[in-house]
N, CA and C of each residue as an Amber inpcrd file, in Angstrom:
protein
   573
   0.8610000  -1.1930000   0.0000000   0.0000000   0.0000000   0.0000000
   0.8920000   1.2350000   0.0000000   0.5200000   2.1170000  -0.7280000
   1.2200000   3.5150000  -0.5860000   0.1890000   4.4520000  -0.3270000
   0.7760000   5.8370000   0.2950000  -0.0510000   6.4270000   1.2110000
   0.8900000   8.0150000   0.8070000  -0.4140000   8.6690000   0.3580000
   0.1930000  10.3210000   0.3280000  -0.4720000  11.0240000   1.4640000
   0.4400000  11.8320000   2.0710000   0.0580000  12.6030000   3.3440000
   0.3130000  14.0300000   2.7520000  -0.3160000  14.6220000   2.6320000
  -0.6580000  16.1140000   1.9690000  -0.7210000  17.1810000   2.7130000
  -0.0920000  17.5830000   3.2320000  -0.5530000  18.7780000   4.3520000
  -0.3210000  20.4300000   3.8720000  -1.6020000  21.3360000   4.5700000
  -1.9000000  22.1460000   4.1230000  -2.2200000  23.1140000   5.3290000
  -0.9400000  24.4980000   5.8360000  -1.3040000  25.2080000   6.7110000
  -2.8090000  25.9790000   6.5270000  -3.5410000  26.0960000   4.8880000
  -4.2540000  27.1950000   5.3900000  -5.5060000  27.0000000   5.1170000
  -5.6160000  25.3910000   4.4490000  -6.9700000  24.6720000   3.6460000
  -7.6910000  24.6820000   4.9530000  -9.2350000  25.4500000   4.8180000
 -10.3540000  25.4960000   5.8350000 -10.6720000  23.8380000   6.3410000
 -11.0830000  23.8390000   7.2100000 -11.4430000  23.0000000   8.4670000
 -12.7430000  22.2460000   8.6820000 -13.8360000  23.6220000   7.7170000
 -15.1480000  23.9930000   7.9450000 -15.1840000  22.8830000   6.3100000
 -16.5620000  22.2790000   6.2740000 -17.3630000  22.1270000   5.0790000
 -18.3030000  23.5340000   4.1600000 -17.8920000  24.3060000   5.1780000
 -18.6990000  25.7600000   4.5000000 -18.2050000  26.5990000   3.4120000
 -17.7490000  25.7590000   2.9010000 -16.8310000  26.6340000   2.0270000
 -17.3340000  26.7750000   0.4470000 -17.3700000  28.1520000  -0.5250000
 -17.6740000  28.0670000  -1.7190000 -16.1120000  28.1660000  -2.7760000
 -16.0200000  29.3350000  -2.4060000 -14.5600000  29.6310000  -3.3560000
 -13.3070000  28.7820000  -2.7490000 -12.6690000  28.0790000  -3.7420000
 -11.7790000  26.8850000  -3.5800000 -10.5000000  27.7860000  -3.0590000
 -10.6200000  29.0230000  -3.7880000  -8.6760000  29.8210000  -3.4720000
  -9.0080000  30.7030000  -1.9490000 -10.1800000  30.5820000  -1.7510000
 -10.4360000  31.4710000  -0.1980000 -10.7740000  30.5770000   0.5690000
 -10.5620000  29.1100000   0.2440000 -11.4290000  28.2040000   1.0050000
  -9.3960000  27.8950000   1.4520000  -8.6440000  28.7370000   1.5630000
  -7.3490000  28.2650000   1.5290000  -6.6470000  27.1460000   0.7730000
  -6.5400000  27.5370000  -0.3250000  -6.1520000  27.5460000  -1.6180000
  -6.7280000  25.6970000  -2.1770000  -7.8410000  25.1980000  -1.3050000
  -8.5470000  24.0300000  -1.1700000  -8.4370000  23.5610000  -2.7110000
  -8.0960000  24.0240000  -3.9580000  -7.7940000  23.5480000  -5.4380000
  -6.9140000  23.1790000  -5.2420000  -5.4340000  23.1330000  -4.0650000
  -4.2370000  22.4920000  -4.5110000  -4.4790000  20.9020000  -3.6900000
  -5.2950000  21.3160000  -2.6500000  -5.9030000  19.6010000  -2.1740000
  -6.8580000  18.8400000  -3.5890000  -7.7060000  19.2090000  -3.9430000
  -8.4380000  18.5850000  -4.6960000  -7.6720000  17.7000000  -6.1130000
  -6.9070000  18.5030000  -6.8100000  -5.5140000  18.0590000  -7.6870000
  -4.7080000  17.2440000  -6.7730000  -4.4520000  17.3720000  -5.5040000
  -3.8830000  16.1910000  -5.4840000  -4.2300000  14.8090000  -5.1740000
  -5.5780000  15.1970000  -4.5250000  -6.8410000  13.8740000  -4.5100000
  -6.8230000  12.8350000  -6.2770000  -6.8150000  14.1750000  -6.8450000
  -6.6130000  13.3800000  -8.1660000  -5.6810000  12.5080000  -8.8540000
  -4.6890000  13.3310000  -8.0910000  -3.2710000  12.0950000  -9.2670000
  -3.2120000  11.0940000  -8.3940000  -3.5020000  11.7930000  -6.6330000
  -3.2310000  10.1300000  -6.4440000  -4.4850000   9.1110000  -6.2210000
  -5.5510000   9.2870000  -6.4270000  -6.0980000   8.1830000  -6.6510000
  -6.8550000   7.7120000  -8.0400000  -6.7250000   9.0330000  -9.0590000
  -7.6070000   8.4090000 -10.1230000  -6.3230000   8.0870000 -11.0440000
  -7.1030000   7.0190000 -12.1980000  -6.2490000   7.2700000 -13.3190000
  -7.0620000   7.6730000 -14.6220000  -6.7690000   6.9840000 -15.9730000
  -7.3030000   7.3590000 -17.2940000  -8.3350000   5.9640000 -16.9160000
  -9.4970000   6.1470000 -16.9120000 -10.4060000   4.9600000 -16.9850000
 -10.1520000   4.3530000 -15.8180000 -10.2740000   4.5020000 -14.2570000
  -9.5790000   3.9930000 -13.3860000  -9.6050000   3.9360000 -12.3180000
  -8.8740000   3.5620000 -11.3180000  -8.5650000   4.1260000  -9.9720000
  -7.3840000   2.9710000  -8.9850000  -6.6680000   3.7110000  -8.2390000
  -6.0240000   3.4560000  -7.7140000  -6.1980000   2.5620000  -6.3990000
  -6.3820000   1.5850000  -6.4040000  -6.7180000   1.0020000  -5.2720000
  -6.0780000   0.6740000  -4.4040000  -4.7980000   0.8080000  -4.7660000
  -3.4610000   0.5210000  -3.9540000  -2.9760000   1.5040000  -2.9320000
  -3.2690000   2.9630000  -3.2220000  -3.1620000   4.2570000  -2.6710000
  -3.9220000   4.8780000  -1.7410000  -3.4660000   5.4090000  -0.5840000
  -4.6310000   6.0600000   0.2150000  -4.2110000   7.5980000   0.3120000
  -4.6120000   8.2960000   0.1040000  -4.2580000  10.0510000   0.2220000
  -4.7880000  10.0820000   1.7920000  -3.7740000  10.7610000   2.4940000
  -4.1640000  11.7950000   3.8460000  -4.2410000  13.4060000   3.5870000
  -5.0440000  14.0460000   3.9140000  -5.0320000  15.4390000   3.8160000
  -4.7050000  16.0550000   5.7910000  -3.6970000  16.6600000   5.5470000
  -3.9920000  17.2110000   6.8210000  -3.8990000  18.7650000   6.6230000
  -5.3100000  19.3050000   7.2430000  -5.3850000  20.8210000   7.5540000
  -5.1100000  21.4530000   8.3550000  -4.5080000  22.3150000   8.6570000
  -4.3700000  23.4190000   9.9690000  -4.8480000  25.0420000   9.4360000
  -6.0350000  25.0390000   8.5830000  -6.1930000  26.2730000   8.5820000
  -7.7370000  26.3830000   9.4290000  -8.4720000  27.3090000   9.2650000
  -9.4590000  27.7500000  10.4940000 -11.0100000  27.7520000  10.0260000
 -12.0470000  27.0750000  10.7830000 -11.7620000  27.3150000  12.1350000
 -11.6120000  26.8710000  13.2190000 -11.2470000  25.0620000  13.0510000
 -11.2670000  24.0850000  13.5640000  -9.5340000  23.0840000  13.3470000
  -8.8200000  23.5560000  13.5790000  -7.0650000  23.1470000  12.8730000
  -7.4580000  21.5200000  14.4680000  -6.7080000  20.8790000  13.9540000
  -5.8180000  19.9170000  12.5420000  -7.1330000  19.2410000  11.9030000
  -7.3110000  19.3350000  10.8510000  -8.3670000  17.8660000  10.6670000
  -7.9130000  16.9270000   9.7430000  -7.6260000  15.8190000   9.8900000
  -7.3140000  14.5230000   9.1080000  -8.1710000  14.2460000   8.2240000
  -7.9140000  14.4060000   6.7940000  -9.3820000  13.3650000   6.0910000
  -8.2740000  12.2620000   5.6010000  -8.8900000  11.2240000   5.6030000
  -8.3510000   9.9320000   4.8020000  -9.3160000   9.2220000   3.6460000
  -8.6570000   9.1350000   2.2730000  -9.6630000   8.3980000   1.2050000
  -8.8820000   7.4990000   0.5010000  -9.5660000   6.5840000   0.1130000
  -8.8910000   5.3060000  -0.0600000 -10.6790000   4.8240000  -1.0440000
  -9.9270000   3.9610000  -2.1910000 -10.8860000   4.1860000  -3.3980000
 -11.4480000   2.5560000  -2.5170000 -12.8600000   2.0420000  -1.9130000
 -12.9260000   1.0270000  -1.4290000 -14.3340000   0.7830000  -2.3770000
 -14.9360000  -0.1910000  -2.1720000 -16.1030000  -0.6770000  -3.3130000
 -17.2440000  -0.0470000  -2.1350000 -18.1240000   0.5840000  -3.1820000
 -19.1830000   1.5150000  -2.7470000 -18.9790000   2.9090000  -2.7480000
 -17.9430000   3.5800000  -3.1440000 -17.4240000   4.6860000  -3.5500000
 -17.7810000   5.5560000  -4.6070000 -18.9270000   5.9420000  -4.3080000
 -19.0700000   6.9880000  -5.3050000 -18.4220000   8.0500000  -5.7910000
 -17.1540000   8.3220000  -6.3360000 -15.9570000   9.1300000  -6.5530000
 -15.9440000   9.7670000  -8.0760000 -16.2750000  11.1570000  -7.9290000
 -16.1830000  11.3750000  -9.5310000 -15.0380000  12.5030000  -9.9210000
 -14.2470000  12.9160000 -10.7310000 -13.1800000  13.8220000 -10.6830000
 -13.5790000  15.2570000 -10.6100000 -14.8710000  15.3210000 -10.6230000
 -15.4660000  16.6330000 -11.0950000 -16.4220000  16.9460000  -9.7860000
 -16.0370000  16.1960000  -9.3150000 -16.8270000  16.2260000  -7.4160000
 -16.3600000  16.3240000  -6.2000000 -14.8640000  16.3760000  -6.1090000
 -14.1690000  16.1980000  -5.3980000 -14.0470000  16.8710000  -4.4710000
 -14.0800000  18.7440000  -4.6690000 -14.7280000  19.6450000  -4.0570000
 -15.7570000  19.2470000  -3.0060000 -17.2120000  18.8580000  -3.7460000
 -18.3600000  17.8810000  -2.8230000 -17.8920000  17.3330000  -1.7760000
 -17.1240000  16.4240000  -2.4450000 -16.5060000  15.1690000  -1.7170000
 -16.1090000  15.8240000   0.0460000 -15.0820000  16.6870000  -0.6940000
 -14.3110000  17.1060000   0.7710000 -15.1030000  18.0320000   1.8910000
 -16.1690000  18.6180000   1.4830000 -16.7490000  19.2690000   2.0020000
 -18.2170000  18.2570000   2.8210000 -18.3050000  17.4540000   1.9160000
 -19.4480000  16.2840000   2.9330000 -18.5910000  15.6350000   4.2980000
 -17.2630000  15.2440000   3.8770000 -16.3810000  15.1200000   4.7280000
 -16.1150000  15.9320000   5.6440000 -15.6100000  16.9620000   5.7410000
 -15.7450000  18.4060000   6.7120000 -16.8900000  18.1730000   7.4430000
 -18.0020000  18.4190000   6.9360000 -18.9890000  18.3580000   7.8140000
 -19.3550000  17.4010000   8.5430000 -19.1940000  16.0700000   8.4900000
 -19.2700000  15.0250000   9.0510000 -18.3960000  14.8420000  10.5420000
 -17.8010000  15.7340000  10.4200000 -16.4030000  15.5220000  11.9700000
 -17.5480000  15.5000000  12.8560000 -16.9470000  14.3070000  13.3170000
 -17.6470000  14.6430000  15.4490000 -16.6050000  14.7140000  15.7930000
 -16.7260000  15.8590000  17.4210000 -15.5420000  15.9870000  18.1390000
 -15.1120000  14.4260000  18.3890000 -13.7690000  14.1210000  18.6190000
 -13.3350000  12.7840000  19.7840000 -13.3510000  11.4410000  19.3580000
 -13.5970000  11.5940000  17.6390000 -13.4750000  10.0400000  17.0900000
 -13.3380000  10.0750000  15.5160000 -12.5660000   9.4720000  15.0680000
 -12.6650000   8.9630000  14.0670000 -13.9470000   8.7510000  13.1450000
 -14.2710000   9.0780000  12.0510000 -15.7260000   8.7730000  11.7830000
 -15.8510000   8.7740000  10.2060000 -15.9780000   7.4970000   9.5090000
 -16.3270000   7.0870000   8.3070000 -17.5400000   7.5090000   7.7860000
 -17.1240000   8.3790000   6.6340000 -18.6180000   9.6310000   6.4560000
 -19.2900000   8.4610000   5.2600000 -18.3600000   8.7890000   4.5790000
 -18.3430000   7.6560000   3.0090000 -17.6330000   6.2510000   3.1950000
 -17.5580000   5.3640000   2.5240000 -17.2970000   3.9900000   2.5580000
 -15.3250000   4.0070000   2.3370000 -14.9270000   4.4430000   2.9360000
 -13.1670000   4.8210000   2.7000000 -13.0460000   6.0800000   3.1710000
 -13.8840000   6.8170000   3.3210000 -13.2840000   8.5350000   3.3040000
 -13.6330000   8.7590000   4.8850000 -12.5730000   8.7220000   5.9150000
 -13.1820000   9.0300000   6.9250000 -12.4040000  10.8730000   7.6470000
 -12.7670000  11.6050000   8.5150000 -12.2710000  12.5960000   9.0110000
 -12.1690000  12.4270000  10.4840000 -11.0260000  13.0090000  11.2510000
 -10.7650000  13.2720000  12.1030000  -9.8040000  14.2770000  13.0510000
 -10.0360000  14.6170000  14.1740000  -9.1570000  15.8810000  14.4230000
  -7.7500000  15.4410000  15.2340000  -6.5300000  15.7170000  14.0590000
  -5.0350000  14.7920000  14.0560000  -3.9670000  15.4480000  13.8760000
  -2.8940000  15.8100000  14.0160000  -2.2500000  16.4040000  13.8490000
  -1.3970000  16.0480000  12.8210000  -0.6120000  16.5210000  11.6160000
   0.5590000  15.7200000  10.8720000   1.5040000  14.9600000  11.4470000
   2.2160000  15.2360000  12.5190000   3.2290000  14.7770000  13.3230000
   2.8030000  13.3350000  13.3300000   1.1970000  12.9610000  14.0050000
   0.5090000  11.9340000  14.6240000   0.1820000  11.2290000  13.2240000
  -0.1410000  11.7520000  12.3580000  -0.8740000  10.9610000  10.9620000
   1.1470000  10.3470000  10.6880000   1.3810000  10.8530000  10.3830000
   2.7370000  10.2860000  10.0680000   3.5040000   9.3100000  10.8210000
   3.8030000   9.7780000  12.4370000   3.7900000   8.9860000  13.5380000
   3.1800000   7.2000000  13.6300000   1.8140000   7.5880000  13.3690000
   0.8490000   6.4400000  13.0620000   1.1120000   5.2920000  12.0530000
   1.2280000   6.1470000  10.6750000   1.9550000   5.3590000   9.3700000
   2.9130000   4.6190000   9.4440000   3.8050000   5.3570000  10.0880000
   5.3520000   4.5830000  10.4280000   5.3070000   3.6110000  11.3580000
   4.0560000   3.2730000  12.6640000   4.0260000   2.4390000  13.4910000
   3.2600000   1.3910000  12.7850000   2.4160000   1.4240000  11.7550000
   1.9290000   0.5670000  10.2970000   2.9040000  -0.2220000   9.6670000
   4.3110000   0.0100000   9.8540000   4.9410000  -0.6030000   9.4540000
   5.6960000   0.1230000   7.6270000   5.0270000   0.9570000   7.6100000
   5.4660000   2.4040000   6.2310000   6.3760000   2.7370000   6.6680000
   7.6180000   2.6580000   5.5060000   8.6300000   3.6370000   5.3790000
   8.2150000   5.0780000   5.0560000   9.0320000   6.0720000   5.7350000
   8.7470000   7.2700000   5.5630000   9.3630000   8.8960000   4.7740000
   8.9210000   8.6420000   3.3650000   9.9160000   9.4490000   2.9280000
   9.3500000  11.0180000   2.6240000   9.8460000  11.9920000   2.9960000
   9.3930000  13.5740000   3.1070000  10.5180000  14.3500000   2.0290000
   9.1760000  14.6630000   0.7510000   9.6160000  15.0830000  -0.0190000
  10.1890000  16.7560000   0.3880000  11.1660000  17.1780000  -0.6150000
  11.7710000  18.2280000  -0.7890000  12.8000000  18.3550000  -1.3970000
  13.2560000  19.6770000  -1.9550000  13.9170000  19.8480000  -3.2820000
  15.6480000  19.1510000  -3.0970000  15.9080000  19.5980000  -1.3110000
  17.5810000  18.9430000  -1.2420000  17.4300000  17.5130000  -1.0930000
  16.5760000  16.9860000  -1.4020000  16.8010000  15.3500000  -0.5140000
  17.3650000  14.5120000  -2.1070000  17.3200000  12.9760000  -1.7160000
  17.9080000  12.4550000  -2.5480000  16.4550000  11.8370000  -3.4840000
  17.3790000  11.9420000  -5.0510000  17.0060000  11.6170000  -6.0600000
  15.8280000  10.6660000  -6.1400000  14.6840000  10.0890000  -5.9870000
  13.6020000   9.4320000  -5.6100000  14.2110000   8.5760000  -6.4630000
  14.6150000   8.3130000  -7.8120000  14.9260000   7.3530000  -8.9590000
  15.6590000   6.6270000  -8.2730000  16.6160000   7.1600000  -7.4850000
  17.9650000   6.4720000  -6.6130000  17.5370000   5.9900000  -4.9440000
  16.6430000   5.9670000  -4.8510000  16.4590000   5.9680000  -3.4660000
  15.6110000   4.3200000  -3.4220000  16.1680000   3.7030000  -2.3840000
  15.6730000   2.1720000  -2.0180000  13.9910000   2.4930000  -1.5320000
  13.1470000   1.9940000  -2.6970000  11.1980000   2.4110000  -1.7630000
  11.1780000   1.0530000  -1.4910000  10.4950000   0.3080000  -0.7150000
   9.9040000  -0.8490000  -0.1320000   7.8960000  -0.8790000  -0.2510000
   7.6800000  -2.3340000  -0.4910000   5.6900000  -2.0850000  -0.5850000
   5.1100000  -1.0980000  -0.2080000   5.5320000  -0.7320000   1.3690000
   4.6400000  -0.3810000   2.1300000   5.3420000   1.2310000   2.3660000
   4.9060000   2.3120000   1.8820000   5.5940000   3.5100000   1.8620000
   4.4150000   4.7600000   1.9790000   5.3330000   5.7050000   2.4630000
   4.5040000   7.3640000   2.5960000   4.9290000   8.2190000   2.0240000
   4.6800000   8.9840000   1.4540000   5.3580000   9.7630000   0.8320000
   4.3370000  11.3540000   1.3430000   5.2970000  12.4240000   2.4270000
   5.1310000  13.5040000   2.4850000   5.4350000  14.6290000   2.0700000
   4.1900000  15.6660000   1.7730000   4.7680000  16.6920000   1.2090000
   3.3730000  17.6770000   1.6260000   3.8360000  19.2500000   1.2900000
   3.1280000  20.0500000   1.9430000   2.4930000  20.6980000   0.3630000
   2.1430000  22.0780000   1.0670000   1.3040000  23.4090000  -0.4720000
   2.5260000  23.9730000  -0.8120000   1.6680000  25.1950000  -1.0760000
   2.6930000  26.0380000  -1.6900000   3.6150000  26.7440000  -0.5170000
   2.9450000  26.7920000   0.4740000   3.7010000  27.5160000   1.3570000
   5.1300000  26.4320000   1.9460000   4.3690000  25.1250000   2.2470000
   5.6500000  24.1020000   2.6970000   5.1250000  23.7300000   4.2190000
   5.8640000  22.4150000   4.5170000   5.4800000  22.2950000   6.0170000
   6.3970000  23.3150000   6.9410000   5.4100000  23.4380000   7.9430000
   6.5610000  24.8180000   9.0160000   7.7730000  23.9640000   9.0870000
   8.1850000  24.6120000   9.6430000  10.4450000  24.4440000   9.6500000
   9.8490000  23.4220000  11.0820000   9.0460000  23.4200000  12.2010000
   9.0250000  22.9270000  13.8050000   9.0850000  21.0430000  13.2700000
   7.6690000  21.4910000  12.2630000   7.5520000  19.7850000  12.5760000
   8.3430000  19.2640000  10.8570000   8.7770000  20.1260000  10.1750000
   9.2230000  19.7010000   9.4250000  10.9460000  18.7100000   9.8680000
  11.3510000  19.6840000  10.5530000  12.6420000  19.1820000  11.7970000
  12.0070000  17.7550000  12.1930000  10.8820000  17.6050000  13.1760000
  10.8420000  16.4860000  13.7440000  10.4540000  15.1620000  12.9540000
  10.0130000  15.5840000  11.4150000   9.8060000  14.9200000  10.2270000
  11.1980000  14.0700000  10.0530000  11.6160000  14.8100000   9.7250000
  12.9930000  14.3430000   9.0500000  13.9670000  13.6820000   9.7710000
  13.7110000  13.3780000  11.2610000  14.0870000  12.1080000  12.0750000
  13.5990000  10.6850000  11.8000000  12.0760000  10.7300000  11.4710000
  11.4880000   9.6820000  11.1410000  11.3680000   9.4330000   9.6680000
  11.8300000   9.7180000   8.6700000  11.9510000   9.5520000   7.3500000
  13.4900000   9.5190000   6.4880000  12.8230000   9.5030000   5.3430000
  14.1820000   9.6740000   4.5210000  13.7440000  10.7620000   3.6260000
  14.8230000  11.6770000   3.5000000  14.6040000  12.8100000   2.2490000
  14.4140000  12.6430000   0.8680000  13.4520000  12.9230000   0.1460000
  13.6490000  12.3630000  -0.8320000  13.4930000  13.3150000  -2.0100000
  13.4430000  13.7110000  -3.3780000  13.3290000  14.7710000  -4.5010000
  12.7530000  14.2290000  -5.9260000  11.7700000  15.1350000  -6.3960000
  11.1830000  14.4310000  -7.1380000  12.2610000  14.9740000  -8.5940000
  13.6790000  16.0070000  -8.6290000  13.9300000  16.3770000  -9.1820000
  14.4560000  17.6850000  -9.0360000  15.6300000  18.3000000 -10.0550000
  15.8320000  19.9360000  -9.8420000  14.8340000  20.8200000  -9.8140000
  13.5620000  20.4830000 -10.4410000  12.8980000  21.7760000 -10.4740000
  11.5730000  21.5530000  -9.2180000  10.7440000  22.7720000  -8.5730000
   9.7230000  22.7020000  -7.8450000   8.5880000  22.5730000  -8.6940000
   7.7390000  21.4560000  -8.5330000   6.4610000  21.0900000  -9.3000000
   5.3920000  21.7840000  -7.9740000   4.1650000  21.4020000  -8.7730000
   2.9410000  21.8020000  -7.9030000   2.6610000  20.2450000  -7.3280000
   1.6290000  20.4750000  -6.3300000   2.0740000  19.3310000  -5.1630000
   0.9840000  18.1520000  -6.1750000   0.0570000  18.3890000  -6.6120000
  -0.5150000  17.1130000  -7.3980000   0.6340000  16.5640000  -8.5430000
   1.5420000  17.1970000  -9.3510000   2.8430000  17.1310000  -9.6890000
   3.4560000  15.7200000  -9.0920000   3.9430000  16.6320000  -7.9660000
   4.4900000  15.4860000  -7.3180000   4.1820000  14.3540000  -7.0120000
   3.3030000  14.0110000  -6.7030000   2.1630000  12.9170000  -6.5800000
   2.4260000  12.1980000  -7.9870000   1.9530000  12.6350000  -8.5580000
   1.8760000  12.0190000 -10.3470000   3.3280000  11.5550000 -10.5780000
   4.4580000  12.0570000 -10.2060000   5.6330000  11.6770000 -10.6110000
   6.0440000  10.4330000  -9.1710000   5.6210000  10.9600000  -8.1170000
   6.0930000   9.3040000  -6.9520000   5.1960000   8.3990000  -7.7530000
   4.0820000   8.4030000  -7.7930000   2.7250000   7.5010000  -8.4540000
   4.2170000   6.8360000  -9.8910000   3.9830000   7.3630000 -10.6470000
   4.9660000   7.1190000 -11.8930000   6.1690000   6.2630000 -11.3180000
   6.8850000   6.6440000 -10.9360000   8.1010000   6.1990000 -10.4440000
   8.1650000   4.5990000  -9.7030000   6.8060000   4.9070000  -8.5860000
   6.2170000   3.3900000  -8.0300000   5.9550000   2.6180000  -9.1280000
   4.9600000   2.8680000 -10.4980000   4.3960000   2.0520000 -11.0080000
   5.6540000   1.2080000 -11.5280000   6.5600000   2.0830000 -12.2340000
   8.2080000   1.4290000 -13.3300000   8.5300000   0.1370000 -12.1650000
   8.4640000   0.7930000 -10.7980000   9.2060000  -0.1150000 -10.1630000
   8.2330000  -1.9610000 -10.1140000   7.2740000  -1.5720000  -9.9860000
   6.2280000  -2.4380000  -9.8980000   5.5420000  -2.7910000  -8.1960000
   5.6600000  -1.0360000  -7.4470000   5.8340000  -1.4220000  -6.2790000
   4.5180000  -1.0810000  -5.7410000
């Protein structure tokens, strides 16, 4: 299983949201919902996307989606999607809104933390780390990365104890980008 953890200081909290770039910039989550779980005619069943939010008015919230049978998932809904999710949080538990898509209030540290006690290797993308082409992945892997802004420097530090650095390349892509190119890179391998 591979697992994208997506985190986003300023993506809203709330399901109330209309405009995607005021909803804190909530279009760079939705693109990346996409590369990593759909394909051309398709879907990824192997992949689970984590979103973690810390923007307002409710910071951290965890959504997790994972393409499971009974999934009504369309590329042009995804928006929907995340926002039925939002609204669904109860304080103090975990809670499966849709048949795979569940939300909860988590911190990145802990969603990552968690993964790695799963038995996932943990690799946290960024531009100095090593070459992803060159780097040893194993089945069971995570692959982190933040928006445009980046994860803060606090827990990005305590990241990079529990992982390996990794680069999708010289140049900075947009974060569904990146996704599409680990996704790519896994498939060559056959992992």
């Amino acid at each position: 299983m591979r697992h994208f953890v997506y985190f986003s200081r300023h993506a809203q909290t709330s399901g109330n949201f209309k405009d995607l770039m005021q909803a804190g910039r909530m279009d760079i989550a939705i693109h990346t919902i996409i590369a990593g779980l759909f394909l051309s005619h398709g879907f990824r069943e192997d992949t689970t996307v984590h979103l973690v939010f810390y923007g307002m008015p409710d910071p951290p919230k965890h959504i997790e989606i994972r393409i499971v049978p009974g999934l009504d998932i369309s590329k042009k809904d995804v928006s929907n999607l995340i926002r039925k999710i939002l609204y669904k949080y109860k304080e103090g538990k975990k809670t499966e809104v849709l048949p795979g898509c569940f939300v909860e209030k988590r911190s990145l540290l802990k969603v990552v933390e968690d993964l790695s006690k799963d038995g996932n290797e943990i690799f946290l993308l960024d531009k100095h780390g090593e070459d992803i082409r060159k780097a040893k992945i194993g089945d069971n892997c995570a692959f982190v990365l933040g928006d445009q802004t980046g994860i803060p420097q606090k827990e990005f530090k305590r990241l990079k104890k529990i992982s390996t650095i990794v680069s999708t390349g010289p140049k900075t892509y947009f974060a569904s980008h990146v996704v599409s190119v680990v996704n790519n890179e896994l498939d060559r391998r056959r992992i």
